[in-house]
N, C-alpha and C positions, 0 to 999 in steps of 0.2 A: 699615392702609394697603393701598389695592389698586393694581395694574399702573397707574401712572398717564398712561402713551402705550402702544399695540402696532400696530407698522407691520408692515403685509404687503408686502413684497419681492419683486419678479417682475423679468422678463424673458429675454429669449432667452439659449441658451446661449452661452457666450464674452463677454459684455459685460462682467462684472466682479462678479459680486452677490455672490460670496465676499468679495471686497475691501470689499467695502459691510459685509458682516455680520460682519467681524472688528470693526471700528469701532464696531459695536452691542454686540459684547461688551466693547472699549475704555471705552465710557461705562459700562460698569459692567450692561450689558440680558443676556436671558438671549436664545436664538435656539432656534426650534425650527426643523427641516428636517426638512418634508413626505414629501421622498425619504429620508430616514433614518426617520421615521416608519410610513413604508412598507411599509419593509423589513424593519423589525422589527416587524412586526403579519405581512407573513408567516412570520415564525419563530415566532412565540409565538400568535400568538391566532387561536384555536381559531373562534371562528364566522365569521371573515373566511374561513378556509380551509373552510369545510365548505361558505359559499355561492360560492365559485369552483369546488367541485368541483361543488356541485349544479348551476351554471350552463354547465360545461366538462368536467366529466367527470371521471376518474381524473387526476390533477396530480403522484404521489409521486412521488420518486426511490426510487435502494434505500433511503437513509437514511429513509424517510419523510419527509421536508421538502419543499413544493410547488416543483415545477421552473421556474424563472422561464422555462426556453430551451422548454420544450416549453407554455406557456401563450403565451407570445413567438408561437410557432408555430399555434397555433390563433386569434389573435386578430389578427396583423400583416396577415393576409391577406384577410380577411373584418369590411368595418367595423359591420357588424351588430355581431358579438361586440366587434369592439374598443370601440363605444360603450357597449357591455352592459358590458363590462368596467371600461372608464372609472366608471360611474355607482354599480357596487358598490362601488371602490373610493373615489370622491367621498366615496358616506355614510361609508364605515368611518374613513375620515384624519379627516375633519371632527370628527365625534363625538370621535374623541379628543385632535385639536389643541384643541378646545374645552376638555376635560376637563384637558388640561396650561395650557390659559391658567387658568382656575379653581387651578389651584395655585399658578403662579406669584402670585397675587394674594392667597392665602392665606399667602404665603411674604411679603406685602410686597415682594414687585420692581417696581420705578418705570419699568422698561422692559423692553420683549420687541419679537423679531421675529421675524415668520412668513415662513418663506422657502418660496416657492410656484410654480412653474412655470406650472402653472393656476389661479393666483390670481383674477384678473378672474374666470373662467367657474364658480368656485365659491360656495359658500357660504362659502367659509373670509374674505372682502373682507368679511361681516358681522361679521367678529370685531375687524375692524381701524379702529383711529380715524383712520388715515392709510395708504393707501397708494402704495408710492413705484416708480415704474420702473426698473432700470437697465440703458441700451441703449448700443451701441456703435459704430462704421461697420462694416460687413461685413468689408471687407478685414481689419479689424483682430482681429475674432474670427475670421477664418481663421486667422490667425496664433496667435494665443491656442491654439484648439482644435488642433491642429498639433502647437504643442510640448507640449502637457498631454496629450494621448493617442498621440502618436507616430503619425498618421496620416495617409495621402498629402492632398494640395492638393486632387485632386479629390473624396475624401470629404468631407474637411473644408468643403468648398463646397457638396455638395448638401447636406449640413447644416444647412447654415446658410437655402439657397436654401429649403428643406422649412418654415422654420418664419414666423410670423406677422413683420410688417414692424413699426417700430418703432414708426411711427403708432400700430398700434394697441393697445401701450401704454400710448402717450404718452397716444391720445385718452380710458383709461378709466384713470390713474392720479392720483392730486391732485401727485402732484410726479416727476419725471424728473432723474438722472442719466444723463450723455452722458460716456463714459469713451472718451475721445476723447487721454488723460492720455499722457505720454512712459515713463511708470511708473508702479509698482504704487502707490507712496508719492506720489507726485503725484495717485493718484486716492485716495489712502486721503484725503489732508487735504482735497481738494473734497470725498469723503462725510461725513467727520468734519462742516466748515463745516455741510453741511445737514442734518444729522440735531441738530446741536446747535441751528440755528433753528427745526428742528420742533419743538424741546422746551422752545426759551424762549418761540414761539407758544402751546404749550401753558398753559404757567405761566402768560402776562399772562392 
């Protein structure tokens, strides 16, 4: 038996996609998360690090482990490298979310989800038989992001201002969640509701 749905999961920060993808592990689906994937391919794997140094330069700390704060600093500033950066990092995630979807399917899991920030603009949207947006009103991922990282109104607003509008999204996703909810469990059972139609779509 192989994966038989894997939805990729985007949208901005503060709308809710945590709350979406607990739900995904609720029906029983596995979740990978790209930014954890990430993270740990800088700890551990060895040719992701050898071509950010070729492409950046010296990157260790004392520990020998790549310094996220001093690559932050070579790339935040100059969007040449920040794209160069982006693009290495594109292939290395992919390749391996790929490589963990191939297991889950080897595993027989009847559901997975790719949780993606740059989902649309990747390759990673060819991995996916469905994917789903979930966006929020501004004001209310101000608030969200606020009390989740302990950080003034005005950070938390250019934030939010910094990142892509919901439209756009909406206009490259097959299905949208608007957590617009009074709570966290009010938006858990609207995700639940539509993740469970995507999969009896699935079925018929």
């Amino acid at each position: 038996m192989s994966v038989t749905k894997i939805i990729g999961i985007t949208g901005p920060t503060g709308a809710g996609k945590t709350t979406a993808l607990r739900e995904v592990e609720m029906l029983g689906g596995a979740v990978i998360d790209c930014d954890a994937v990430y993270h740990q391919m800088l700890e551990s794997d060895m040719t992701l690090q050898i071509k950010l140094e070729k492409a950046f330069g010296p990157l260790r700390d004392k520990d020998g482990r790549i310094d996220r704060k001093r690559l932050g600093a070579i790339v935040f500033q100059d969007s040449e490298k920040l794209e160069q950066l982006n693009e290495i990092v594109r292939q290395s995630v992919c390749a391996k979310v790929a490589s963990l979807v191939t297991e889950l399917e080897n595993q027989g899991r009847e559901l997975a989800a790719i949780d993606a920030f740059a989902l649309v603009e990747s390759p990673l949207a060819d991995l996916c038989d469905v994917t789903l947006a979930v966006t929020a009103p501004p004001e209310v991922r101000i608030r969200r992001i606020m009390a989740r990282e302990g950080i003034s109104e005005d950070y938390a607003r250019s934030r939010v201002q910094s990142q892509k509008p919901d439209c756009y999204y909406q206009d490259r996703c097959d299905y949208t969640l608007v957590n617009d909810c009074d709570s966290a469990e009010a938006f858990g059972q609207r995700s639940r509701a539509l993740l469970e139609s995507i999969l009896v779509k699935d079925i018929q």
